[in-house]
C-alpha positions in Angstrom: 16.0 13.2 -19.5 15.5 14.6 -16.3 12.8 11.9 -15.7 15.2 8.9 -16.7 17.7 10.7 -13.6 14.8 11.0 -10.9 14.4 7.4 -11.6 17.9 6.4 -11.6 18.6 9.1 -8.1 15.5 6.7 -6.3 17.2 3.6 -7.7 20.4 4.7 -6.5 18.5 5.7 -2.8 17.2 2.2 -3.1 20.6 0.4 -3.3 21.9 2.3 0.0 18.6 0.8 1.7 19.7 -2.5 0.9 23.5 -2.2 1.1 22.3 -0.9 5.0 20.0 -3.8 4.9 22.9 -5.9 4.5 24.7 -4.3 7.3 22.0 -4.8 10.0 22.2 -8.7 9.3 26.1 -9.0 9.3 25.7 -6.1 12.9 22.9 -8.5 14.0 25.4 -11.8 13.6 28.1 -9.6 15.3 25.8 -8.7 17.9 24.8 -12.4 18.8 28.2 -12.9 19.2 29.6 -10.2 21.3 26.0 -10.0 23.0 25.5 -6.6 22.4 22.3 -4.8 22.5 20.2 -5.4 19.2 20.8 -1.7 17.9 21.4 -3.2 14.5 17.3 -2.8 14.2 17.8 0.7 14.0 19.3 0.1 10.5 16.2 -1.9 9.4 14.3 2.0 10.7 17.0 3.5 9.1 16.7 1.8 5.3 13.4 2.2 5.9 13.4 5.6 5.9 15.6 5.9 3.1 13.8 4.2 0.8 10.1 6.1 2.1 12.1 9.3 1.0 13.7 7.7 -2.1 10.3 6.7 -3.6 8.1 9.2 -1.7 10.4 11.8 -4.3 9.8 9.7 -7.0 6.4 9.7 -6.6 6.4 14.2 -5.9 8.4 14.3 -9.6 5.7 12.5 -11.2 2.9 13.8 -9.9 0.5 16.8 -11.2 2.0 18.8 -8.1 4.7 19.8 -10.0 2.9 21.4 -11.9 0.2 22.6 -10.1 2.0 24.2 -6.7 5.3 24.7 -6.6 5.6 25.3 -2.8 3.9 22.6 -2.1 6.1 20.4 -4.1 9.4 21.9 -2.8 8.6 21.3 0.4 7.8 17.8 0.3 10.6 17.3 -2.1 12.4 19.0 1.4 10.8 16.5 3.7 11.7 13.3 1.5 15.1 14.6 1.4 15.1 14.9 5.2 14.2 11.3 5.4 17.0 10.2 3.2 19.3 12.4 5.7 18.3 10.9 8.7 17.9 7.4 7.7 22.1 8.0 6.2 22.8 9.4 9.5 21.2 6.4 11.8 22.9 4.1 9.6 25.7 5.4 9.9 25.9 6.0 13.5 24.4 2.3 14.3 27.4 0.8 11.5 29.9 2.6 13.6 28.7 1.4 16.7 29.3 -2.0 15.8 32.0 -1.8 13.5 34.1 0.5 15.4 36.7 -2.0 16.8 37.7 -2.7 12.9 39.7 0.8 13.2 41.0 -0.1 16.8 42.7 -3.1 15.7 46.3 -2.6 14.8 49.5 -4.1 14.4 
């Protein structure tokens, strides 16, 4: 069981790279429009990261260093997690950049 939910967590890590993926070619439209500065690439670095982190911790659960060195493994388990932090937090910053004027508008 618990390797059917590593899988399914780096799956899951997977979809947000693409969902931000996504995002960085509607910002990237935006952004020809409005001619703002192509930020939206950072959301290409930032999916990027996710998905190194997502599948860099899928690879750490399967391997023999789970076994083998557990300090070892819990602190690259740490650094792949970092990876999926950042990349959530540069996505998130760069959407609200763009995006931001969505929440201005009102009636």
């Amino acid at each position: 069981m618990t390797n059917l939910a590593v899988f399914l967590g780096a799956f899951g890590w997977c979809a947000v790279g693409v969902v931000l993926l996504l995002v960085a070619r509607l910002s990237h439209r935006l952004g020809t429009v409005t001619h703002a500065r192509p930020y939206y690439r950072l959301m290409d670095v930032s999916a990027a990261l996710i998905v190194v982190g997502a599948l860099g911790g899928l690879v750490i659960e399967w391997s023999s260093l789970a076994q083998n060195d557990q300090l070892a493994h819990n602190m690259l388990s740490m650094l792949c997690d970092a990876l999926i932090a950042v990349g959530i937090s540069l996505g998130l910053g760069v959407a609200w950049y763009y995006w931001s004027w969505l929440l201005a508008e009102r009636d």
